[in-house]
C-alpha positions in Angstrom: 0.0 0.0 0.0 1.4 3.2 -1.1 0.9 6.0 0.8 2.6 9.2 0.4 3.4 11.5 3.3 5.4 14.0 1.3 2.1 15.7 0.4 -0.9 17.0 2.3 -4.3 14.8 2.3 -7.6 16.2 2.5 -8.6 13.1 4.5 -6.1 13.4 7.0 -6.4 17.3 7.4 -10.0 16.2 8.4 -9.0 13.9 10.8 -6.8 16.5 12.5 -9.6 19.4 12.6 -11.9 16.6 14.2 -9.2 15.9 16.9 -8.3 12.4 15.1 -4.7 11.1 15.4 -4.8 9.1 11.9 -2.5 11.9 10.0 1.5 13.2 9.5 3.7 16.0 9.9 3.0 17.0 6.5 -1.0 17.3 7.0 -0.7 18.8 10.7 1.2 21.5 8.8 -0.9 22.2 6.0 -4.0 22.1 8.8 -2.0 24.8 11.0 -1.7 27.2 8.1 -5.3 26.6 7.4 -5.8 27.6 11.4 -4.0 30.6 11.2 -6.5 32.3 8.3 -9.6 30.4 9.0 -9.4 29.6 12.9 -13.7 28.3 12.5 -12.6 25.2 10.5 -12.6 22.5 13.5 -16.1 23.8 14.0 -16.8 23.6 10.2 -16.0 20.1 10.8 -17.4 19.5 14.1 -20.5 20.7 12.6 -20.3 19.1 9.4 -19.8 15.9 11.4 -22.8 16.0 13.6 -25.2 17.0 10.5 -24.2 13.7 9.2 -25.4 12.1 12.4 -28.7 13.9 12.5 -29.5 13.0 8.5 -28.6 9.8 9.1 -30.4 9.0 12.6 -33.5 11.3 10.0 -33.0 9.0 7.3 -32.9 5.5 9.0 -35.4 6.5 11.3 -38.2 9.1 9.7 -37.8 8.0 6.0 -37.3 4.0 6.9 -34.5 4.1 4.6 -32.2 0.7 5.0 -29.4 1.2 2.6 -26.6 3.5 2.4 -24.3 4.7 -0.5 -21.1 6.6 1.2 -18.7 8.1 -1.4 -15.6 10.1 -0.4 -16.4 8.4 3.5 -12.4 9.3 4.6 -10.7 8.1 7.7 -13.3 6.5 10.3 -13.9 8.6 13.3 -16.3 7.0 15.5 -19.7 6.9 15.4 -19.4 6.2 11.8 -22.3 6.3 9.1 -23.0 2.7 9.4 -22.8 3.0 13.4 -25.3 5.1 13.7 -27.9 3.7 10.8 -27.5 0.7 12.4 -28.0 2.0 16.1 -31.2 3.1 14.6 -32.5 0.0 12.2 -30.0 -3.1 13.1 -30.6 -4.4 9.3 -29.1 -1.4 7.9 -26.6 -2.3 5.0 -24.0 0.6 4.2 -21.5 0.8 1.6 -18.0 2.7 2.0 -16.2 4.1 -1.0 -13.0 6.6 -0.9 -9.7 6.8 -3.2 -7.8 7.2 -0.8 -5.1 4.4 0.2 -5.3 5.0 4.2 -8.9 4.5 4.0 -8.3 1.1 3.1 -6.0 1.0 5.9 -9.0 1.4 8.3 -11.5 0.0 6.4 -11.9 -3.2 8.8 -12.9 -0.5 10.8 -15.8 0.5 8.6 -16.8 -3.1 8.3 -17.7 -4.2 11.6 -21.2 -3.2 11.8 -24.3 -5.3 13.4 -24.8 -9.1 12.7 -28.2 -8.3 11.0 -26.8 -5.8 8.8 -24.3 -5.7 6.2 -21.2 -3.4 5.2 -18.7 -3.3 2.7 -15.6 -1.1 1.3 -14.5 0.0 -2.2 -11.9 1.7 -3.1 -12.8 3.8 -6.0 -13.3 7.3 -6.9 -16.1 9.9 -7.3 -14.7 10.8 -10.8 -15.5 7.1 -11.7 -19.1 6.5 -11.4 -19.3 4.1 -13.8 -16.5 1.7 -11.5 -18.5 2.6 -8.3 -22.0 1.6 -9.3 -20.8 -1.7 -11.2 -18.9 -2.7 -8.6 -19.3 -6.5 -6.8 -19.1 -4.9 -3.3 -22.2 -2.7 -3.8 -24.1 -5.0 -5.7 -23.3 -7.6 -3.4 -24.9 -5.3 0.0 -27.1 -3.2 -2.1 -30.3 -4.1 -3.8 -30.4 -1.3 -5.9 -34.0 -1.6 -7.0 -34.8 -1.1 -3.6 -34.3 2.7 -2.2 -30.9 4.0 -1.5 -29.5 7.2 0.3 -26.5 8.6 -1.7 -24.0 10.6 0.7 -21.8 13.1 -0.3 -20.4 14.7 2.7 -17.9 17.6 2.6 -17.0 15.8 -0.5 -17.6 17.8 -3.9 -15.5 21.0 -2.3 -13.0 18.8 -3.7 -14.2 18.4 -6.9 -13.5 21.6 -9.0 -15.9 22.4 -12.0 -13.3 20.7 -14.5 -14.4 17.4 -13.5 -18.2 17.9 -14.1 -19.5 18.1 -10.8 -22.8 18.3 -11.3 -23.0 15.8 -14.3 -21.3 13.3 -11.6 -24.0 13.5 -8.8 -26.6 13.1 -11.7 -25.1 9.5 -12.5 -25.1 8.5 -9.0 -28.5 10.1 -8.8 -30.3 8.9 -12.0 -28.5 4.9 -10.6 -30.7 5.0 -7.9 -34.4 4.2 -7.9 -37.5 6.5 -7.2 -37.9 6.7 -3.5 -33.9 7.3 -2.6 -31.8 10.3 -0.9 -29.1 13.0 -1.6 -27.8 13.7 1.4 -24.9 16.6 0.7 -22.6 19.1 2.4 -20.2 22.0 0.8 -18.2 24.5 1.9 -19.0 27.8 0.9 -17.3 31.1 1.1 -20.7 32.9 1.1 -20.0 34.4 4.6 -16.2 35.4 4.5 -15.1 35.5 0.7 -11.3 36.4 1.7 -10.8 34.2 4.3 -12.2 31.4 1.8 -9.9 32.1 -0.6 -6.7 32.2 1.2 -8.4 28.3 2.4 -8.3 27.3 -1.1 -5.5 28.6 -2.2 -3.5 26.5 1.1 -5.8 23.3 -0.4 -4.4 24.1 -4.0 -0.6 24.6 -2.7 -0.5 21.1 -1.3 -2.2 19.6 -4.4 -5.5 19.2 -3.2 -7.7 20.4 -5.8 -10.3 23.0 -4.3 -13.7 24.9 -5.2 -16.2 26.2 -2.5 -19.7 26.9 -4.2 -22.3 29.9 -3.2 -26.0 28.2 -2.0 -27.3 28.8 -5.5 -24.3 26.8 -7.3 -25.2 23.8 -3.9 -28.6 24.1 -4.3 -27.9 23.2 -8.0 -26.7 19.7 -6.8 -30.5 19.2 -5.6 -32.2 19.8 -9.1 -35.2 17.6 -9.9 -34.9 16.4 -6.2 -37.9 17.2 -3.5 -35.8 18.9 -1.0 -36.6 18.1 2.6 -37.4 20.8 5.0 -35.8 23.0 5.8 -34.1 22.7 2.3 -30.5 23.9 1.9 -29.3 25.4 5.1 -26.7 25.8 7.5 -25.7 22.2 8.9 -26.7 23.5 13.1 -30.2 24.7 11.3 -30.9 21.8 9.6 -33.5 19.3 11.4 -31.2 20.4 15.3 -31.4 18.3 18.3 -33.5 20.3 20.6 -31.8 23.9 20.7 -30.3 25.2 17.7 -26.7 26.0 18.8 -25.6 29.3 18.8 -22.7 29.5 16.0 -21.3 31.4 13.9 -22.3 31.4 10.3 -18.4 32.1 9.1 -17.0 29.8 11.4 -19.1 27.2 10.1 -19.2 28.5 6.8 -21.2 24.7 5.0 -24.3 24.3 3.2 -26.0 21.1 3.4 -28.8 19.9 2.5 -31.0 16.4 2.2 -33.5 15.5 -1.0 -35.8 12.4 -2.2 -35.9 11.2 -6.0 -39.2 11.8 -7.0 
């Protein structure tokens, strides 16, 4: 397994902003720089974090959904997707798919979910729908005539318009059957432009390619979807445990948002 620790990882930066110890020199580095212009990102991630819970808990529990799609899923920090779909509907299946080597590392990790459900791991990328949705591992977990919620979380920030974005999500998308979810978040540089920039520019520096989106360019993700209330928000607005926590909309600086396939 190659993995290079010359180079920065978006993966790994993650993992340090979330308080993870599954990352080098080289990506605590390029995560200290980011600190120093845009000291909100560990809550950016803290935040993105627990909107993935809360869609998840939403999704196994309110829409009775019992399979899971999870592309770009990075390093495992605990509870995981499939940890809590299944705390919530034990017969859960979940499928895991990143391109990044030290995913596969961890992926036994990702793999020990309950005895009723089932999980699985591909490595594959985004930018390869075609490899993703033919792949034994998914068709193997998945019936994909049955409904399916497609995650993309803090995901497409990393995929710049060159790559066709939009187009991508719409294979995944059109894949699935009537009755599924897009479940997304983005970072967006809607509340602090500058700041944003110098962000990406740090990203692009280490060879991370890097594009945040304004609401209108996320909300474009969502086309032909029936957004669910309260459509594309601010993660700590969107469905909140109890009391919406008081945060800062620059700190956070994310648009999410969760939608069924008519």
């Amino acid at each position: 397994m190659n993995i290079d620790t010359t180079k920065p990882h978006s993966a790994r930066m993650y993992d340090y902003y979330l308080g993870g110890k599954d990352h080098y020199q080289v990506d605590e580095e390029a995560a200290g720089h980011v600190l120093t212009v845009y000291p909100g990102i560990k809550t950016c991630a803290r935040t993105n974090r627990a909107f993935m819970h809360r869609a998840t808990r939403w999704l196994a529990g309110e829409a009775g959904v019992r399979q899971f799609l999870d592309i770009g899923t990075g390093i495992p920090t605990e509870p995981n997707l499939h940890q809590v779909a299944q705390g919530v509907a034990p017969d859960a299946r979940i499928v895991y798919a990143d391109n990044d080597p030290i995913v596969l590392a961890y992926a036994q990790a990702l793999l020990h979910g309950t005895s009723q459900g089932r999980t699985a791991y591909l490595q594959a990328d985004v930018r390869e729908p075609e490899r993703i949705l033919k792949a034994p591992e998914l068709h193997e977990t998945l019936d994909m005539n049955q409904p399916v919620a497609l995650s993309f979380n803090a995901l497409f920030h990393f995929v710049p318009d060159e790559y066709g974005p939009y187009d991508l999500v719409r294979q995944f998308v059109d894949a699935l059957p009537s009755g599924s979810f897009l479940v997304l978040s983005h970072c967006t540089s809607d509340f602090d432009p500058d700041t944003w920039g110098k962000v990406v520019e740090i990203y692009r520096q280490g060879g991370i390619p890097s594009q945040v989106r304004s609401k209108d360019e996320v909300e474009r993700f969502f086309e032909g979807l029936e957004l669910i209330e309260p459509g594309v928000s601010e993660p700590h607005l969107w469905k909140p445990d109890g009391e919406v926590p008081a945060l800062s909309s620059t700190d956070v600086s994310l648009w999410v948002g969760v939608a069924r396939k008519p």
